[in-house]
C-alpha positions as CSV (number, residue, x, y, z in Angstrom):
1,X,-77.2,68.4,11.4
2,X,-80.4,67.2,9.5
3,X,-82.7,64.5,11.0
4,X,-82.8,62.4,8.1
5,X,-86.0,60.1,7.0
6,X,-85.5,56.7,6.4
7,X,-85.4,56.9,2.3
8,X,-82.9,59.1,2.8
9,X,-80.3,56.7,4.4
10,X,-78.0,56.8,1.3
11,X,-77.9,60.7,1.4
12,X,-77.2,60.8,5.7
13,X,-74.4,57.9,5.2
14,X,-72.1,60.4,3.3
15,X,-72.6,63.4,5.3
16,X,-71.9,61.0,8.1
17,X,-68.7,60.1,6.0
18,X,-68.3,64.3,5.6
19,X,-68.1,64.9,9.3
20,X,-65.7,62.1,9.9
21,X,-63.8,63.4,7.3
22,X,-64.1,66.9,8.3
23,X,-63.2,65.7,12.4
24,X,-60.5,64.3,11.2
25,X,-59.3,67.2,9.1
26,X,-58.6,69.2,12.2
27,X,-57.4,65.5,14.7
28,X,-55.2,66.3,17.3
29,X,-54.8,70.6,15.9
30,X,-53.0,68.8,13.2
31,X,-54.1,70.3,10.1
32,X,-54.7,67.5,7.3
33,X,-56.0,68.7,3.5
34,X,-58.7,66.5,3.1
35,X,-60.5,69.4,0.8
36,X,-60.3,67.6,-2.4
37,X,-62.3,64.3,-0.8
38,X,-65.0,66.5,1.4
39,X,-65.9,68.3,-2.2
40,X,-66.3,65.1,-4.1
41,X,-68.3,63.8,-1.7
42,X,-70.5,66.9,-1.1
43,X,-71.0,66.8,-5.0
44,X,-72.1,63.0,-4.2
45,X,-74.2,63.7,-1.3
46,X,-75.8,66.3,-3.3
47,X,-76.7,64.7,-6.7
48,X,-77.6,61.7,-4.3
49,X,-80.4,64.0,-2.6
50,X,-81.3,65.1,-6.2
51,X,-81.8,61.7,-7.2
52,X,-84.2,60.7,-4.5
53,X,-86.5,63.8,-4.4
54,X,-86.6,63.7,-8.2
55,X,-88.5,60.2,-7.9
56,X,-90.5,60.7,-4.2
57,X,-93.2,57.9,-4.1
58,X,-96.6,59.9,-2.4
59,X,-96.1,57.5,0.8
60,X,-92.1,59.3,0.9
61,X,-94.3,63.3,0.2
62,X,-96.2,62.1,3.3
63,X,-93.0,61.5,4.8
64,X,-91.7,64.6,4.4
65,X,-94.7,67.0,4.5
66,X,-95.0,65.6,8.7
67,X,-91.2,66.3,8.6
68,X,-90.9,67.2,12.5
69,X,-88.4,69.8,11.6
70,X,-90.7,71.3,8.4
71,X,-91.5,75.5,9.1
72,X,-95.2,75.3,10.8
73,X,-97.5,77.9,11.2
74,X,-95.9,80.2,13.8
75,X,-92.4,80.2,11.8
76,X,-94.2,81.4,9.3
77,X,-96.5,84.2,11.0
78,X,-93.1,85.4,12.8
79,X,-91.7,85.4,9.4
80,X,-93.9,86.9,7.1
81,X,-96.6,88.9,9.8
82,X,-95.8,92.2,11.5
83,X,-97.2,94.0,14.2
84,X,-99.0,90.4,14.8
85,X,-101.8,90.4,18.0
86,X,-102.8,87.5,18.4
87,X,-106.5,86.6,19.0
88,X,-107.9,83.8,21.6
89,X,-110.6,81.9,22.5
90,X,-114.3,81.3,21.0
91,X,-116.3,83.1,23.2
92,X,-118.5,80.4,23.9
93,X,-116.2,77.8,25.4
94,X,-112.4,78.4,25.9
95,X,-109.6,78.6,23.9
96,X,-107.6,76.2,21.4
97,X,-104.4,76.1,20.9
98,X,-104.4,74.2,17.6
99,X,-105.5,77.2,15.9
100,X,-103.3,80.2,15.9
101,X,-105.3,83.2,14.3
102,X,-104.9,87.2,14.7
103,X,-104.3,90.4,12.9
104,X,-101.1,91.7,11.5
105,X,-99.5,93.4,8.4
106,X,-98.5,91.2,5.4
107,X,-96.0,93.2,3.8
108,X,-97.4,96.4,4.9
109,X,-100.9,95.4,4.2
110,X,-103.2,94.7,7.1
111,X,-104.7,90.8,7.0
112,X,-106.0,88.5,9.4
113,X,-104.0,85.3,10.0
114,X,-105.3,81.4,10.8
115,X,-103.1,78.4,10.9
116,X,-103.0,75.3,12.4
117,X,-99.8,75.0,14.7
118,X,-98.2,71.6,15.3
119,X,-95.5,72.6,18.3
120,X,-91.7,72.6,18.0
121,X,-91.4,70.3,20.1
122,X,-93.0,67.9,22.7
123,X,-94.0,70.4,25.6
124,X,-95.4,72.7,22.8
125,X,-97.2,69.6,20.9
126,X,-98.9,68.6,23.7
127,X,-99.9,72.6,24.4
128,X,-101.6,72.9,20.6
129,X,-102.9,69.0,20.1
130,X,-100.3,68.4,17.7
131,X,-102.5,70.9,15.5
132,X,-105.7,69.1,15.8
133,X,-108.3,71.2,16.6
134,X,-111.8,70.8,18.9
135,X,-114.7,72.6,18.4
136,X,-113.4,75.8,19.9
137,X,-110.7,76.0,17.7
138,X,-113.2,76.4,14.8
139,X,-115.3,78.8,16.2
140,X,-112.4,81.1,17.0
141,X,-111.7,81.1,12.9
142,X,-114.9,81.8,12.4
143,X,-115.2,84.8,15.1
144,X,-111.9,85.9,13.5
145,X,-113.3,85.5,9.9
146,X,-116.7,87.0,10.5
147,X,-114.2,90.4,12.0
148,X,-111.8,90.2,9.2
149,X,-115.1,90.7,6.6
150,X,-116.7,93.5,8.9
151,X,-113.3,95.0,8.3
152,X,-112.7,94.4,4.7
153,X,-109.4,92.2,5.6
154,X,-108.1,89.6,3.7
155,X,-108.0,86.0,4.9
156,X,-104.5,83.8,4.7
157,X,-104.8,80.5,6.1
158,X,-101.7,77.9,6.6
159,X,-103.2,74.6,7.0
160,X,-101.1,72.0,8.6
161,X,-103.2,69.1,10.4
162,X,-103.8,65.7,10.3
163,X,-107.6,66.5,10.5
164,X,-109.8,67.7,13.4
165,X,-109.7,66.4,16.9
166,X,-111.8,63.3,17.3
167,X,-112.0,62.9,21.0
168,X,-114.8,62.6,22.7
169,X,-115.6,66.1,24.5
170,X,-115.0,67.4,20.8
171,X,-117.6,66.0,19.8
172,X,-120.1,66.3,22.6
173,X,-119.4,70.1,22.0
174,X,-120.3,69.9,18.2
175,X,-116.7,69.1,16.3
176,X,-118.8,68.2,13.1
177,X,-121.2,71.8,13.3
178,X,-118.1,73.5,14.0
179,X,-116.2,72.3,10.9
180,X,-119.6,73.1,9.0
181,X,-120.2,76.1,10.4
182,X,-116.2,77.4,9.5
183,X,-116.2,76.2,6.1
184,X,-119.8,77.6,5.4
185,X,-117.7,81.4,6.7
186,X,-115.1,80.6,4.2
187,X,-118.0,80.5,1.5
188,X,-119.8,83.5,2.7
189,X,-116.2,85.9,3.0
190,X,-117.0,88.5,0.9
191,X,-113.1,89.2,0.9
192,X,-110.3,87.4,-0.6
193,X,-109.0,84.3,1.1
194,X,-105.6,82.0,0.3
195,X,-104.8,79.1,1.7
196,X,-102.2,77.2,1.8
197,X,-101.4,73.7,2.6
198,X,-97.5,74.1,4.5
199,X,-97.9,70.5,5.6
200,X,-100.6,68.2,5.9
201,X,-103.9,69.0,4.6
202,X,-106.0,66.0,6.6
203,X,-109.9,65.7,6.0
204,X,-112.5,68.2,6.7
205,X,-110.2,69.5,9.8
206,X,-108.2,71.2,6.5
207,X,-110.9,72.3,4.5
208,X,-112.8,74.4,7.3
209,X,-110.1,76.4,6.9
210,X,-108.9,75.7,3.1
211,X,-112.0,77.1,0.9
212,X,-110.4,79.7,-0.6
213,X,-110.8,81.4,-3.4
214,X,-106.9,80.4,-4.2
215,X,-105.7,76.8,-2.6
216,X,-101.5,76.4,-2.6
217,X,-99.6,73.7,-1.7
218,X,-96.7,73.3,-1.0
219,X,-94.5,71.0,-3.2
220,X,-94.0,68.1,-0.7
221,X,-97.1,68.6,0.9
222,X,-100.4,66.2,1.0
223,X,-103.9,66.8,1.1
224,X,-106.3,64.5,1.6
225,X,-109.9,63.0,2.7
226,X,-108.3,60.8,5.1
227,X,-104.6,59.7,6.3
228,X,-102.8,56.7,4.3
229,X,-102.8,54.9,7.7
230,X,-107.2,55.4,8.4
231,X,-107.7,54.1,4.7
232,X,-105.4,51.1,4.6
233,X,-107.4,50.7,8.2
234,X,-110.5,50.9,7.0
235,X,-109.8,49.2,2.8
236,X,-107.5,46.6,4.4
237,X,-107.9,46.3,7.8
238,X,-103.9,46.9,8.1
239,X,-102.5,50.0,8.4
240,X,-99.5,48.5,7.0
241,X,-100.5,48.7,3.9
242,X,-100.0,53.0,4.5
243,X,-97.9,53.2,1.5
244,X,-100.2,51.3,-1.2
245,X,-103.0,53.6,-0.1
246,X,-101.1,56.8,-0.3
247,X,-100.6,55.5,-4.3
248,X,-104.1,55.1,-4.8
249,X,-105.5,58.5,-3.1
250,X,-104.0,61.1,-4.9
251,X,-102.7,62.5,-1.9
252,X,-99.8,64.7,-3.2
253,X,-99.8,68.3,-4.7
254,X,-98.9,67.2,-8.1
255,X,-102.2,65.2,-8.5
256,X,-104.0,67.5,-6.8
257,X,-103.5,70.1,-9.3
258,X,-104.4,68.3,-12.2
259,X,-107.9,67.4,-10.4
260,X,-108.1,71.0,-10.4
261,X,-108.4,71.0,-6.4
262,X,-105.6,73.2,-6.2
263,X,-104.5,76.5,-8.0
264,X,-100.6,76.3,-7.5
265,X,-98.0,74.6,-6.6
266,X,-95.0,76.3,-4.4
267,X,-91.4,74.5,-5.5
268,X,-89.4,73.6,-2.3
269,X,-85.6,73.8,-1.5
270,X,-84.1,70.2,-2.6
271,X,-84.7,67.6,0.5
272,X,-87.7,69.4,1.5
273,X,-88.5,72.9,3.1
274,X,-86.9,71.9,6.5
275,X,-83.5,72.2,4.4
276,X,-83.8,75.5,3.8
277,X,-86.6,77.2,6.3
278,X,-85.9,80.8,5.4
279,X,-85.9,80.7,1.5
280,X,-89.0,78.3,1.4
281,X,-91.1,80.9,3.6
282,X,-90.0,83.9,1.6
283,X,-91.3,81.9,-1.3
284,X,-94.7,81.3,0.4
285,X,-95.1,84.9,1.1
286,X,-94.1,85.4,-3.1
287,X,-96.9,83.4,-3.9
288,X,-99.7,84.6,-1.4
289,X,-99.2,88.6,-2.4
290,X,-99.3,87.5,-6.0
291,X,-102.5,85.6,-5.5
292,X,-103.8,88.3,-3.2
293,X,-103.4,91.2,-5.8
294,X,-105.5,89.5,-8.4
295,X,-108.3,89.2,-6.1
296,X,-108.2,92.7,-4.0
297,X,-109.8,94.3,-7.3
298,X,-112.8,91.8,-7.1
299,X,-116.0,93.4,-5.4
300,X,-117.5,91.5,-2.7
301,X,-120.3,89.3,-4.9
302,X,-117.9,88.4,-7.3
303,X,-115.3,87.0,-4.6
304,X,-117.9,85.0,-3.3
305,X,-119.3,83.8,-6.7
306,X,-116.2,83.0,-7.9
307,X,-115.4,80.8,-4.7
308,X,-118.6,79.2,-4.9
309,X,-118.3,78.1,-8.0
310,X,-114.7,76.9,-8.0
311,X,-115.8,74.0,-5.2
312,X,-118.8,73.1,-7.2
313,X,-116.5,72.8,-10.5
314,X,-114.2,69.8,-8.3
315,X,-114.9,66.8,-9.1
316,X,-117.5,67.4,-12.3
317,X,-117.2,66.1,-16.1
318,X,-118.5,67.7,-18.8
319,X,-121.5,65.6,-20.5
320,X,-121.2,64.9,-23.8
C-alpha cells in the first residue's frame, strides 16, 4: 500500500474504494465478480494520478522529492554498485554517517561512490542525521575524492539533503571550510564526476558534492539555495507562506534546466519514483553510464576546464 501525500487524496480515495471492493470480492470464501467495477476504477485511479502529476505545483515536487518512501542513496548503491567497500571516517575527527562514500564497480567499471543517506526509517535517520552532514562528513568526500583522482576513478555523487548540518559543534569544527574545501575537490578532479540530484538538492550542503562536470535531476526532484520553509522565514517571517516561496525560487528540475544549472533531466515512473523503485533506479544508472562515456575520453585538463567553466557560465548574460 502507498503512503499517499496530501494532493493526492483524490487518487488514495479510490484505491481505498479498490480494496474494499477487492475484500469484499472474496467476503465470507464467497466468490463475488466484482472484476468489471475494480477495472473501471483502476482506469480511474490511474488517469486521476495522471492528472495530478501532469500539473505538480513546485511546492507539490517538494512534496514528493522528501517522499519518505522515495529510493535514497543506499537503495541505489545496492542497486547499481558491486563489489561495494565502503569507506569511513575523515581521518581527522570521526566518522559521519550522513555521507555514504566507497569504491565499487558500476557496471563492471570500477568508480568511487558519495551520497548523502537520509535512513529508511526512524532508528536509521537518527544514525545518518537525516542526511545532513558535519564537517566530517565533508572531509571524508574529499579524502575519497582526492583517492578516486590518484587512481584515475570516476566520481558519481547522489545528492539527497536538505543542506549541511548547522548545529553548533559543526560549526566549531569548520562546517563552512569543509563545504569549501569539498566543492573546491570537485573543481580540481581531474576525472569525470556526475551527480545527481535523487532527492533534495538543499544549499551549499548539495553543491559540495554536486559540481560536476554533468548535474542530473531527477524529474520530481528540487534543488535549491535554501528550503521553501527558511525563505518564506526569512522574506516573510512565516514559514507558512512555504508554497508561495517554492513558486518564486525556481526550485524544481524543469526550471533548473532552462537556467542552464543542470544538464538532464531523468523522467520518473507516474506518482513519483517511490511507485516504481526498481525501474526508476535502472533508469538513473542509464543515464550516469551515458554521461560517463562522453567524458572518459577527455584528458585530465580538459575535464577540469570544462567544469570550470560550466559554473562560471550559470547565471551570466551575454552583453550586447
Amino acid at each position: 500500500m502507498h503512503s499517499f501525500l496530501e494532493f493526492e487524496k483524490p487518487v488514495a480515495d479510490l484505491v481505498g474504494k479498490l480494496e474494499e471492493l477487492k475484500a469484499l470480492g472474496t467476503e465470507d470464501g464467497r466468490s463475488v465478480d466484482v472484476d468489471d467495477e475494480i477495472a473501471r476504477l483502476e482506469g480511474k485511479a490511474q488517469q486521476a494520478l495522471k492528472d495530478i502529476y501532469a500539473k505538480l505545483t513546485p511546492w507539490q515536487k517538494a512534496q514528493v522529492a522528501r517522499h519518505p518512501d522515495r529510493p535514497h542513496a543506499s537503495d541505489y548503491v545496492a542497486s547499481l554498485i558491486s563489489d561495494f567497500v565502503p569507506l569511513a571516517g575523515d581521518r581527522l575527527y570521526g566518522e559521519d554517517s550522513a555521507i555514504l562514500a566507497g569504491l565499487g564497480r558500476f557496471r563492471g567499471a570500477p568508480v568511487a561512490i558519495l551520497g548523502q543517506e537520509k535512513g529508511h526509517d526512524t532508528a536509521s535517520r537518527l544514525r545518518h542525521n537525516f542526511g545532513m552532514a558535519r564537517p566530517e562528513g565533508y572531509r571524508k568526500a574529499v579524502r575519497l575524492m582526492k583517492m578516486a583522482d590518484r587512481f584515475s576513478l570516476p566520481v558519481i555523487a547522489l545528492v539527497d539533503t536538505a543542506g549541511a548540518y548547522p548545529g553548533i559543534g559543526a560549526e566549531e569544527r569548520g562546517q563552512a571550510e569543509a563545504i569549501a574545501r569539498s566543492t573546491e575537490q570537485c573543481l580540481a578532479l581531474g576525472v569525470p564526476n556526475v551527480a545527481v540530484v535523487i532527492g533534495e538538492g538543499g544549499s551549499g550542503g548539495a553543491i559540495a558534492l554536486a559540481t560536476a562536470n554533468r548535474v542530473l535531476m531527477l524529474e520530481h526532484s528540487i534543488y535549491s539555495v535554501i528550503s521553501p520553509e527558511g525563505a518564506a522565514s526569512i522574506l516573510w517571517h512565516d514559514s507558512a507562506k512555504a508554497q508561495e516561496a517554492a513558486s518564486n525560487m525556481k526550485i524544481t528540475a524543469q526550471d533548473l534546466l532552462k537556467l542552464g544549472v543542470i544538464d538532464e533531466i531523468v523522467a520518473e515512473p507516474l506518482g513519483g519514483a517511490h511507485r516504481q523503485r526498481e525501474t526508476m533506479m535502472a533508469a538513473v544508472g542509464d543515464a550516469i553510464e551515458r554521461r560517463l562515456t562522453e567524458l572518459v575520453s577527455q584528458d585530465r585538463d580538459s575535464l577540469k576546464q570544462a567544469r570550470r567553466d560550466k559554473f562560471l557560465a550559470i547565471g551570466r548574460t551575454l552583453e550586447r
